[in-house]
CHARMM internal coordinates of N, CA and C (Angstrom, degrees):
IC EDIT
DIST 1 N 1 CA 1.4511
DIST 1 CA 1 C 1.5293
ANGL 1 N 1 CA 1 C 109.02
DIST 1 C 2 N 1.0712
ANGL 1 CA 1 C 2 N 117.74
DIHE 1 N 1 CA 1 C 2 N 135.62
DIST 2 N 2 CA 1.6489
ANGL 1 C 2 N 2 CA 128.39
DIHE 1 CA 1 C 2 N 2 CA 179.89
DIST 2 CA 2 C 1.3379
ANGL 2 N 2 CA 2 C 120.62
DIHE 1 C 2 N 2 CA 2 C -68.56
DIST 2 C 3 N 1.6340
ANGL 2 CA 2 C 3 N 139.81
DIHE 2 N 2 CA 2 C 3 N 135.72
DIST 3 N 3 CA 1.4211
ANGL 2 C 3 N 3 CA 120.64
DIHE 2 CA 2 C 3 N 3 CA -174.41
DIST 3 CA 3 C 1.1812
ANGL 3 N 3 CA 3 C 93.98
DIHE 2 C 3 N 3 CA 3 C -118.00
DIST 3 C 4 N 1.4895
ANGL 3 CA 3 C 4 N 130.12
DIHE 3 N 3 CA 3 C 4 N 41.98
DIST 4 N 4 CA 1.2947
ANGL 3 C 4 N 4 CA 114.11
DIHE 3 CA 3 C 4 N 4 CA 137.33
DIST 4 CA 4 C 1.5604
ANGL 4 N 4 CA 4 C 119.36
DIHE 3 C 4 N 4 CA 4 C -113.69
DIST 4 C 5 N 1.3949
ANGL 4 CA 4 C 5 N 109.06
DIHE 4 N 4 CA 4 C 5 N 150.42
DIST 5 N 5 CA 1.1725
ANGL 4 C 5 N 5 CA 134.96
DIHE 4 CA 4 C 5 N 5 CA -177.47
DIST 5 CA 5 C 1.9801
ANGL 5 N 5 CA 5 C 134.84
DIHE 4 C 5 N 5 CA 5 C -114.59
DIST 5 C 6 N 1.1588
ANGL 5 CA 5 C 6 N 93.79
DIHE 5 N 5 CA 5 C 6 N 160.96
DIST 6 N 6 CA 1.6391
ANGL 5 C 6 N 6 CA 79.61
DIHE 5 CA 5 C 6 N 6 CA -160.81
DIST 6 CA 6 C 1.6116
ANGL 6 N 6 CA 6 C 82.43
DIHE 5 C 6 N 6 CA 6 C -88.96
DIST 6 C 7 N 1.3638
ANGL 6 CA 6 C 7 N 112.67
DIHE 6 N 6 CA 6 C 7 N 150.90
DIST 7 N 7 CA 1.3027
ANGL 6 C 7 N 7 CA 145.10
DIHE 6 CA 6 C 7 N 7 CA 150.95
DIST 7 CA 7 C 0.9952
ANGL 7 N 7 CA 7 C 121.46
DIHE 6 C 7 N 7 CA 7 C -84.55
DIST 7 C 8 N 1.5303
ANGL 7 CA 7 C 8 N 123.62
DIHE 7 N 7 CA 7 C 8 N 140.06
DIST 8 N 8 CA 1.7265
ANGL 7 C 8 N 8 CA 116.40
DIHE 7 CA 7 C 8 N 8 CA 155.29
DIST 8 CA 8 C 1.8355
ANGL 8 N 8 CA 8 C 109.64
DIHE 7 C 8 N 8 CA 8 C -132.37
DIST 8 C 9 N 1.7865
ANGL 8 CA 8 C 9 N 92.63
DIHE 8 N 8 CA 8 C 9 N 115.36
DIST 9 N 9 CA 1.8933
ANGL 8 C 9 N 9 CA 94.92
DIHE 8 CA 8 C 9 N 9 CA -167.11
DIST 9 CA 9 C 1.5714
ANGL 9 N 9 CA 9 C 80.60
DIHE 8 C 9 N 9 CA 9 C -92.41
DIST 9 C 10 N 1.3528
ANGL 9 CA 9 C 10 N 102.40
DIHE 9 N 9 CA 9 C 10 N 148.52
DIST 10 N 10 CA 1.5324
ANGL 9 C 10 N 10 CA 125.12
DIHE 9 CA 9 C 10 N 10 CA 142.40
DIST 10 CA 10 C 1.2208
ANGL 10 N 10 CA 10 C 139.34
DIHE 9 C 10 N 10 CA 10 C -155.31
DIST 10 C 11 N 1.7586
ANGL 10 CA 10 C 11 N 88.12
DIHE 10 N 10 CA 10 C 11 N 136.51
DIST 11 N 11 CA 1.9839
ANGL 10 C 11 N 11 CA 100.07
DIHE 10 CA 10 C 11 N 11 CA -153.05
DIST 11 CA 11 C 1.3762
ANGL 11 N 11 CA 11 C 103.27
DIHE 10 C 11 N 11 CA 11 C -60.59
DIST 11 C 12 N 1.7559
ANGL 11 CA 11 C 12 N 103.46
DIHE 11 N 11 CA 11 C 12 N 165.20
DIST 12 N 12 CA 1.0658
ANGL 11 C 12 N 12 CA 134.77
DIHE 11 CA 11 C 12 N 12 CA -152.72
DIST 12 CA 12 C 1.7099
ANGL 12 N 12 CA 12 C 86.60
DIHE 11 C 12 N 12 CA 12 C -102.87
DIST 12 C 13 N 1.2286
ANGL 12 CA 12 C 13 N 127.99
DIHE 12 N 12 CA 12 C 13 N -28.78
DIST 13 N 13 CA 1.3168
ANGL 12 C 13 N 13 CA 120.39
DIHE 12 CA 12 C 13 N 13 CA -152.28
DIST 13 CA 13 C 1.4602
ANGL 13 N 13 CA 13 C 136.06
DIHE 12 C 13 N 13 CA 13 C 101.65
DIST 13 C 14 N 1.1110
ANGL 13 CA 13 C 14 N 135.08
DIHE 13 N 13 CA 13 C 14 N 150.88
DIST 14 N 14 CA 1.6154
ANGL 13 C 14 N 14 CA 137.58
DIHE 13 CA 13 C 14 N 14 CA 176.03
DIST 14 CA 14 C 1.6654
ANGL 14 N 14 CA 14 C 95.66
DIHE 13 C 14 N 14 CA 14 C -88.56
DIST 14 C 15 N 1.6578
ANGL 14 CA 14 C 15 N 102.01
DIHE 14 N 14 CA 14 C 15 N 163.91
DIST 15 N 15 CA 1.3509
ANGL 14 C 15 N 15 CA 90.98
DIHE 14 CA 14 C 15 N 15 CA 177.19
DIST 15 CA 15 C 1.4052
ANGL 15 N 15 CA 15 C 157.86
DIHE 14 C 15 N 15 CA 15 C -105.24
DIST 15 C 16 N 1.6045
ANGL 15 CA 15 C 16 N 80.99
DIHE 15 N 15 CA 15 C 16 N 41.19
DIST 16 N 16 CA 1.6681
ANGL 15 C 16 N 16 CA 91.53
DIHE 15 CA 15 C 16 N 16 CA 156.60
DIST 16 CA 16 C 1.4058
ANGL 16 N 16 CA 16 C 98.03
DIHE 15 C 16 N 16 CA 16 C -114.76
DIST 16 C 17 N 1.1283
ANGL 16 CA 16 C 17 N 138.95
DIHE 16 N 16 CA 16 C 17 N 21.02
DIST 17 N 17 CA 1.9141
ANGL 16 C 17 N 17 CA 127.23
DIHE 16 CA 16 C 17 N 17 CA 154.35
DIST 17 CA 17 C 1.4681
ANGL 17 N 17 CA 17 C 107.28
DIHE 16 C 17 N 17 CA 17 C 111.83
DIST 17 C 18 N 1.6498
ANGL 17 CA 17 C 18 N 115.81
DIHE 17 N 17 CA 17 C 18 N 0.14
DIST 18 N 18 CA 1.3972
ANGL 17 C 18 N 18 CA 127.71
DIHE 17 CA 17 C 18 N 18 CA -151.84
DIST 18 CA 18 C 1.7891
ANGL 18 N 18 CA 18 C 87.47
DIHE 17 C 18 N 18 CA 18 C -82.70
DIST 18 C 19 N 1.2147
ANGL 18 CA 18 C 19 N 112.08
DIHE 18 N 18 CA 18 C 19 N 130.58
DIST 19 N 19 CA 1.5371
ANGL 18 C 19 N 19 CA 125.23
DIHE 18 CA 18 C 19 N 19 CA 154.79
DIST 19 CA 19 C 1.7923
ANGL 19 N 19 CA 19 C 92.63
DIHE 18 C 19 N 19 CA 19 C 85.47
DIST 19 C 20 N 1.3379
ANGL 19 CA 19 C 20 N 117.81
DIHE 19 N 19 CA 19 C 20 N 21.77
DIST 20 N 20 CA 2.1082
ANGL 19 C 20 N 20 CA 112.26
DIHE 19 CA 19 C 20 N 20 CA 160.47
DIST 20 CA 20 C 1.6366
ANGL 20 N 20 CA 20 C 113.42
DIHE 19 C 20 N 20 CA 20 C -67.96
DIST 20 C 21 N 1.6236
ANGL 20 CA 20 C 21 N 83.09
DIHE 20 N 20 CA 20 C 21 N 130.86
DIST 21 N 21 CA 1.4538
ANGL 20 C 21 N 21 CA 94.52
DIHE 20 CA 20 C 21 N 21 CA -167.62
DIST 21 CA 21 C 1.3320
ANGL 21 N 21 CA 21 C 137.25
DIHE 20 C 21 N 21 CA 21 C 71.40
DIST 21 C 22 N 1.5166
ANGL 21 CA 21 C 22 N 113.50
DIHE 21 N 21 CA 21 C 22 N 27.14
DIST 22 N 22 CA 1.4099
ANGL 21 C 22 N 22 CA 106.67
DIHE 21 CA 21 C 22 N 22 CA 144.88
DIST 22 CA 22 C 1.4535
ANGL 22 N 22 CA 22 C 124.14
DIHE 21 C 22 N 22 CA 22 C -90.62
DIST 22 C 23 N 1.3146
ANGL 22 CA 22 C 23 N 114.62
DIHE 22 N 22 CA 22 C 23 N 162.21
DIST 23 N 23 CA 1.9637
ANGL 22 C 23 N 23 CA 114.94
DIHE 22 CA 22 C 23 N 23 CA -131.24
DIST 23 CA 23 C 1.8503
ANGL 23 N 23 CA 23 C 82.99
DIHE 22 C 23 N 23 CA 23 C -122.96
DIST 23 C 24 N 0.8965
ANGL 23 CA 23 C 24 N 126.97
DIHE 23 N 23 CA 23 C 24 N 140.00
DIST 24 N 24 CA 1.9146
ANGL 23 C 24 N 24 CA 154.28
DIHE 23 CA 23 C 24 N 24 CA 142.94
DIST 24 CA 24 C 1.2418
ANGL 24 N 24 CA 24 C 124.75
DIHE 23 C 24 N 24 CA 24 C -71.68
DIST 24 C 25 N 1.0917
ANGL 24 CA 24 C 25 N 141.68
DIHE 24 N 24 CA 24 C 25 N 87.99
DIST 25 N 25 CA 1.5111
ANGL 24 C 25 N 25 CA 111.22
DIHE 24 CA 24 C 25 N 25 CA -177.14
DIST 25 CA 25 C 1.4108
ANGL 25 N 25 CA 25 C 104.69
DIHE 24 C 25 N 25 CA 25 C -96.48
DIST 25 C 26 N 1.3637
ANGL 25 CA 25 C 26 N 144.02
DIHE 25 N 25 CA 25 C 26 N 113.09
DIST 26 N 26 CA 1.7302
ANGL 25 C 26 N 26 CA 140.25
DIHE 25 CA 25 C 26 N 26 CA -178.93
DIST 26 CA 26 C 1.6616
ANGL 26 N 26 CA 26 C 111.12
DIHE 25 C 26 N 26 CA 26 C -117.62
DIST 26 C 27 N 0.7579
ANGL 26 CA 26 C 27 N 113.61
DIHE 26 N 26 CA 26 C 27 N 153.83
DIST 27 N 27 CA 1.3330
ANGL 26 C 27 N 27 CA 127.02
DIHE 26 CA 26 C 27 N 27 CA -168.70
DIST 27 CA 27 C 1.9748
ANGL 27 N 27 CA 27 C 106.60
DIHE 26 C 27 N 27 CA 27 C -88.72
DIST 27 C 28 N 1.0984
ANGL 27 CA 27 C 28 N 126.18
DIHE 27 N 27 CA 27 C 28 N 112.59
DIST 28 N 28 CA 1.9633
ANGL 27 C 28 N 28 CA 115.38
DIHE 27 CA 27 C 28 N 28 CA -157.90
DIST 28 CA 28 C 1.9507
ANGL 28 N 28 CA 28 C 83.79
DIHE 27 C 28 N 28 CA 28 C -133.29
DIST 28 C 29 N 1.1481
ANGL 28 CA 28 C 29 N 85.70
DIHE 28 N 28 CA 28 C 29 N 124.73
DIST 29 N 29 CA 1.5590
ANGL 28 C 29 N 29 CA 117.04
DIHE 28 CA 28 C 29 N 29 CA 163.67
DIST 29 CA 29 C 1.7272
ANGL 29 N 29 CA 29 C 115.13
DIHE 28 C 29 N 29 CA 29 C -73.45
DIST 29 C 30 N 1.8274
ANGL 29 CA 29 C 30 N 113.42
DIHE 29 N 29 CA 29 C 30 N 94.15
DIST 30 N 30 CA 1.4655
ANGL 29 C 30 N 30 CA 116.76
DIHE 29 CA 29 C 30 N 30 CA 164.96
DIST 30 CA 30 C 1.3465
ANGL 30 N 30 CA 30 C 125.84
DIHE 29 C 30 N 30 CA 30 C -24.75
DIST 30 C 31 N 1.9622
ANGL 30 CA 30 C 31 N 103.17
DIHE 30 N 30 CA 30 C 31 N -47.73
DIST 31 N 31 CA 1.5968
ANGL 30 C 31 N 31 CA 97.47
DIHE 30 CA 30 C 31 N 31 CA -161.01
DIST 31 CA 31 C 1.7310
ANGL 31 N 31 CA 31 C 109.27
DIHE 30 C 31 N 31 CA 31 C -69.47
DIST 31 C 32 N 1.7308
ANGL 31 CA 31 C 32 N 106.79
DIHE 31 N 31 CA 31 C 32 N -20.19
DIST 32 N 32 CA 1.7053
ANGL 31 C 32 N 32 CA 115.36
DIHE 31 CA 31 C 32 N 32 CA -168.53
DIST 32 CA 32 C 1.3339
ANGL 32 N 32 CA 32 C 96.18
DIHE 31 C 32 N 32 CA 32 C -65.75
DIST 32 C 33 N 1.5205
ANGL 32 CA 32 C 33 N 132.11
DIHE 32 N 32 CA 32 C 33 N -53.02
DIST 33 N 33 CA 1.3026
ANGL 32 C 33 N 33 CA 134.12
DIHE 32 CA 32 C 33 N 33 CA -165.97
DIST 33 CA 33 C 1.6804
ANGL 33 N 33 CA 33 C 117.93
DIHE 32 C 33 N 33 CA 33 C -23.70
DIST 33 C 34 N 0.9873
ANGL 33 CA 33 C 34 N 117.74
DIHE 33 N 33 CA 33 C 34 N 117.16
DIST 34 N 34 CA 1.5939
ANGL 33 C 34 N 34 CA 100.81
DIHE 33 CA 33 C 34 N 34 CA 142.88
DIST 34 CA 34 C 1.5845
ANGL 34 N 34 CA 34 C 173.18
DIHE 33 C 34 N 34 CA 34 C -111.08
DIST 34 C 35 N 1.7826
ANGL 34 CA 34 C 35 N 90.27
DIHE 34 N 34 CA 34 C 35 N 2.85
DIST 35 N 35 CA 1.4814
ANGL 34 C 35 N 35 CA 91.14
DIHE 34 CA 34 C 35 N 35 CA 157.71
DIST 35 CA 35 C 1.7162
ANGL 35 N 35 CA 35 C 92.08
DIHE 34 C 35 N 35 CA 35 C -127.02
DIST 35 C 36 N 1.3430
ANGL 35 CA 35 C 36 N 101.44
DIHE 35 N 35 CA 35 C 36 N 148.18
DIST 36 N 36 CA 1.7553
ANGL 35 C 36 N 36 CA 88.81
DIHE 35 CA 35 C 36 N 36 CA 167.54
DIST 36 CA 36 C 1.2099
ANGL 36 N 36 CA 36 C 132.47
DIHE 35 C 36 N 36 CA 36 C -127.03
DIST 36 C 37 N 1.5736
ANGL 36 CA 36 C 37 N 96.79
DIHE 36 N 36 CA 36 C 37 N 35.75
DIST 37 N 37 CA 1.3540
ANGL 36 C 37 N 37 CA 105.07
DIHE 36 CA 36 C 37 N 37 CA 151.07
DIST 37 CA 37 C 1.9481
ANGL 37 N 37 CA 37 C 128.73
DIHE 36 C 37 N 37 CA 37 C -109.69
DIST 37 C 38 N 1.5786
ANGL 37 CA 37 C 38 N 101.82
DIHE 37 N 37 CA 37 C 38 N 20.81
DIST 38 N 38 CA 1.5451
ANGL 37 C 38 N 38 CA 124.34
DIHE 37 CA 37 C 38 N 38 CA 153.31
DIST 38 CA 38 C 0.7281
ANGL 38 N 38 CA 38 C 117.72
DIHE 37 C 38 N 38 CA 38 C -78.39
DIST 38 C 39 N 1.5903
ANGL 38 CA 38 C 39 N 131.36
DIHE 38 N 38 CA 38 C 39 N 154.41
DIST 39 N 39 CA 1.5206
ANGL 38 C 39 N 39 CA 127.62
DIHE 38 CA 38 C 39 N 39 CA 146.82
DIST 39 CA 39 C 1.1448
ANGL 39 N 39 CA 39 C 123.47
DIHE 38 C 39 N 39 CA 39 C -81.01
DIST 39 C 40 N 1.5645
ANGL 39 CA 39 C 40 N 146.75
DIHE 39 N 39 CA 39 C 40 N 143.47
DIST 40 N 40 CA 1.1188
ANGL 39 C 40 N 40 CA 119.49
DIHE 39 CA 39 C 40 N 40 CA 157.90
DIST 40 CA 40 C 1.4659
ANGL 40 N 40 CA 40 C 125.60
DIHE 39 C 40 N 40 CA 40 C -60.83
DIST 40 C 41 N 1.6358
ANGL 40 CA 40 C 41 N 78.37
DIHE 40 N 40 CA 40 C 41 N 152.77
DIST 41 N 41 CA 1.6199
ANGL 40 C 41 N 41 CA 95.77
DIHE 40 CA 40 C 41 N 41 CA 173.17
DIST 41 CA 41 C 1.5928
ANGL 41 N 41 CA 41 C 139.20
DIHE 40 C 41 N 41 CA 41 C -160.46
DIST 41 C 42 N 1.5210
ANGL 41 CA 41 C 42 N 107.92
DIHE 41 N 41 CA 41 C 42 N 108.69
DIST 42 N 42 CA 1.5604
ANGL 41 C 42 N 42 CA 114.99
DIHE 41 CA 41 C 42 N 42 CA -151.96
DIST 42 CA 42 C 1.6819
ANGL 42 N 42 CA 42 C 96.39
DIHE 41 C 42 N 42 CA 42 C -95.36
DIST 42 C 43 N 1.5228
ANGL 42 CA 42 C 43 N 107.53
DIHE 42 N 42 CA 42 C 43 N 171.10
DIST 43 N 43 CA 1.2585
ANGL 42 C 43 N 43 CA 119.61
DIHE 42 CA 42 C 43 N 43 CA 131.87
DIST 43 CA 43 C 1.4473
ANGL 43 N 43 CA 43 C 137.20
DIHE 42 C 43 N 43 CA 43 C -110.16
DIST 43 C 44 N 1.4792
ANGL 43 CA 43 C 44 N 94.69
DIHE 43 N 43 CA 43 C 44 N 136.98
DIST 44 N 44 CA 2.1112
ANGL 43 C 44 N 44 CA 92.02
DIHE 43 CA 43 C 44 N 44 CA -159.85
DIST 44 CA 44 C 1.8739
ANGL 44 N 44 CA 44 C 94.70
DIHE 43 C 44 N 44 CA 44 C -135.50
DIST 44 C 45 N 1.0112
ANGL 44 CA 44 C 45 N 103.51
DIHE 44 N 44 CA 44 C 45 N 176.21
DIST 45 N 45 CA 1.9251
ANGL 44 C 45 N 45 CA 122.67
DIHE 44 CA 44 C 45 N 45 CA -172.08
DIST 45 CA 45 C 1.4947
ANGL 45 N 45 CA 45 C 95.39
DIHE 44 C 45 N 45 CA 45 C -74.10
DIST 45 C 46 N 1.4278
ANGL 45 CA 45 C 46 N 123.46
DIHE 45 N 45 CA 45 C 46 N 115.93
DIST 46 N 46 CA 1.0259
ANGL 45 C 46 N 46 CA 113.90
DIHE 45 CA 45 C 46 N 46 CA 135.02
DIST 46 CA 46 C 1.7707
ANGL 46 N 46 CA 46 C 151.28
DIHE 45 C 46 N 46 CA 46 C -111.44
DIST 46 C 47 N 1.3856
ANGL 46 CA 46 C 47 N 107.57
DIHE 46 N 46 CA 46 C 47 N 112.35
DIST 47 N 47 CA 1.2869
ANGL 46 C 47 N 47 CA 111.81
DIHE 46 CA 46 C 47 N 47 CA -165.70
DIST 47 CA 47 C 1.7646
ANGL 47 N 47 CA 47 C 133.58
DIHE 46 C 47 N 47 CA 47 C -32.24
DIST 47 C 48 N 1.4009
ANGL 47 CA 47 C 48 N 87.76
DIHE 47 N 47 CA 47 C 48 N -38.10
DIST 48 N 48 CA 1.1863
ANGL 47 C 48 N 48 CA 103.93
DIHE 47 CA 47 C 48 N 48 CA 171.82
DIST 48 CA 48 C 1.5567
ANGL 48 N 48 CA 48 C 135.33
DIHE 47 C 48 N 48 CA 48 C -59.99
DIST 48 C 49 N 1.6992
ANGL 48 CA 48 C 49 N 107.76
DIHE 48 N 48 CA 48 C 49 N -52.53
DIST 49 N 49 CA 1.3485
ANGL 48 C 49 N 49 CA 114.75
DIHE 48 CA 48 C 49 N 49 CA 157.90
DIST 49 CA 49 C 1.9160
ANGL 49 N 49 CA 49 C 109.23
DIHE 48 C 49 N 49 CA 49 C -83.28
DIST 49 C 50 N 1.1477
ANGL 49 CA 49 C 50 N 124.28
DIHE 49 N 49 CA 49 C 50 N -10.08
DIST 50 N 50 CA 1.0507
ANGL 49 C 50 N 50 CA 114.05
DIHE 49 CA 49 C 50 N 50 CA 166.47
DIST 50 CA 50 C 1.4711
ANGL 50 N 50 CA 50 C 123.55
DIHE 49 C 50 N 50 CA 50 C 84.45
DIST 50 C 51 N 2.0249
ANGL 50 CA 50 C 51 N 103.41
DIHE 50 N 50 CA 50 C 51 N 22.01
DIST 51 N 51 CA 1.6036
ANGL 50 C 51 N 51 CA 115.73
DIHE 50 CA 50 C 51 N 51 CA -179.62
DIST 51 CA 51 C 1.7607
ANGL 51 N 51 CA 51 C 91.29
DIHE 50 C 51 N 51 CA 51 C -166.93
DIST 51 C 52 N 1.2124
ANGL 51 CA 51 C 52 N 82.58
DIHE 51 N 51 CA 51 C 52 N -168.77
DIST 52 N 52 CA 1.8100
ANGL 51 C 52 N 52 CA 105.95
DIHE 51 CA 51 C 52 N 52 CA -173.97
DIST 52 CA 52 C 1.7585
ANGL 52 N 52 CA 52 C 104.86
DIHE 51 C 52 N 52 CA 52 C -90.80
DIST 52 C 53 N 1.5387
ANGL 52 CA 52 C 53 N 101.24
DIHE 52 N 52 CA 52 C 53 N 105.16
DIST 53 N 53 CA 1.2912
ANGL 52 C 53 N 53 CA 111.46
DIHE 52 CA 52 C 53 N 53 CA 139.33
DIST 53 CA 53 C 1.2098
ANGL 53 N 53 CA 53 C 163.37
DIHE 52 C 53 N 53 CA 53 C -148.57
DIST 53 C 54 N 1.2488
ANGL 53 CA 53 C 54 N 163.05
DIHE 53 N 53 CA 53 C 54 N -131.88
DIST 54 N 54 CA 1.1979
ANGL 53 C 54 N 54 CA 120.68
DIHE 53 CA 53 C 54 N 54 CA -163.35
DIST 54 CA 54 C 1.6116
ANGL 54 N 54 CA 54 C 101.25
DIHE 53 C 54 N 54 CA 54 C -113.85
DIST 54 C 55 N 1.6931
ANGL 54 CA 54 C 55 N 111.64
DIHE 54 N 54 CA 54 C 55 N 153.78
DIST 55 N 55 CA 1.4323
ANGL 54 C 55 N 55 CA 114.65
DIHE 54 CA 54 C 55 N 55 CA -179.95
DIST 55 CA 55 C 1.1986
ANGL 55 N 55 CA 55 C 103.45
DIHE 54 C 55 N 55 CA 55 C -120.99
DIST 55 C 56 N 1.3946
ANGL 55 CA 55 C 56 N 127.99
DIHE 55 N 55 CA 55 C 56 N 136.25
DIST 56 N 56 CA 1.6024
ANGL 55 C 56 N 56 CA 131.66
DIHE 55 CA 55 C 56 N 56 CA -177.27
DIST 56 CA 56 C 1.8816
ANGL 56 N 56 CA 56 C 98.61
DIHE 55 C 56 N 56 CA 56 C -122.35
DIST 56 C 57 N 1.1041
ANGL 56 CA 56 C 57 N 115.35
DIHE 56 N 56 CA 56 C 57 N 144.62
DIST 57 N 57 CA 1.2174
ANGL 56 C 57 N 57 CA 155.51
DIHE 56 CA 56 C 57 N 57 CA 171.29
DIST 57 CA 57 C 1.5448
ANGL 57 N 57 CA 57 C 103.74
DIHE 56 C 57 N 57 CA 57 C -47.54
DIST 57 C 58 N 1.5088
ANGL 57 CA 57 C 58 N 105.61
DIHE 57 N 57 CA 57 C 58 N 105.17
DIST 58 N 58 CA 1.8633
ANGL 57 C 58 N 58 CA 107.75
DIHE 57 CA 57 C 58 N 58 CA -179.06
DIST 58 CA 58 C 1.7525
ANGL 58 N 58 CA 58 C 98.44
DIHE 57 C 58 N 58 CA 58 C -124.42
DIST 58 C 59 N 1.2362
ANGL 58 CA 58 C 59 N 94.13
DIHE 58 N 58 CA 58 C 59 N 144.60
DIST 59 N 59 CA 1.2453
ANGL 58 C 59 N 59 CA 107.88
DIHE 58 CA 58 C 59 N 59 CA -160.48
DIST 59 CA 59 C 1.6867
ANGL 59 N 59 CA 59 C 108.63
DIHE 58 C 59 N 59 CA 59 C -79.32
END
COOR INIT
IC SEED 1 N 1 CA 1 C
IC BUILD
């Protein structure tokens, strides 16, 4: 059985709220993790606001 799993990040927004809730879906490897009681959480491009911000881990 494979220990990776699909993810779905979705940003928090820039800060005036521009581009909340556009969704990531990436593929994240269990064994890399290291605490697992975090969520992940990257920063990636968002098109919408039109820069880097942050995407958190929705269940």
């Amino acid at each position: 059985m494979s220990q990776e799993m699909l993810v779905k990040l979705v940003s928090v927004g820039d800060a005036k709220g521009v581009g909340k809730g556009h969704t990531y879906y990436i593929r994240y490897n269990n064994k890399v993790k290291k605490d697992p009681t975090k969520k992940y959480e990257t920063k990636k491009f968002n098109p919408i606001a039109q820069k880097h911000t942050v995407y958190k881990q929705k269940k």
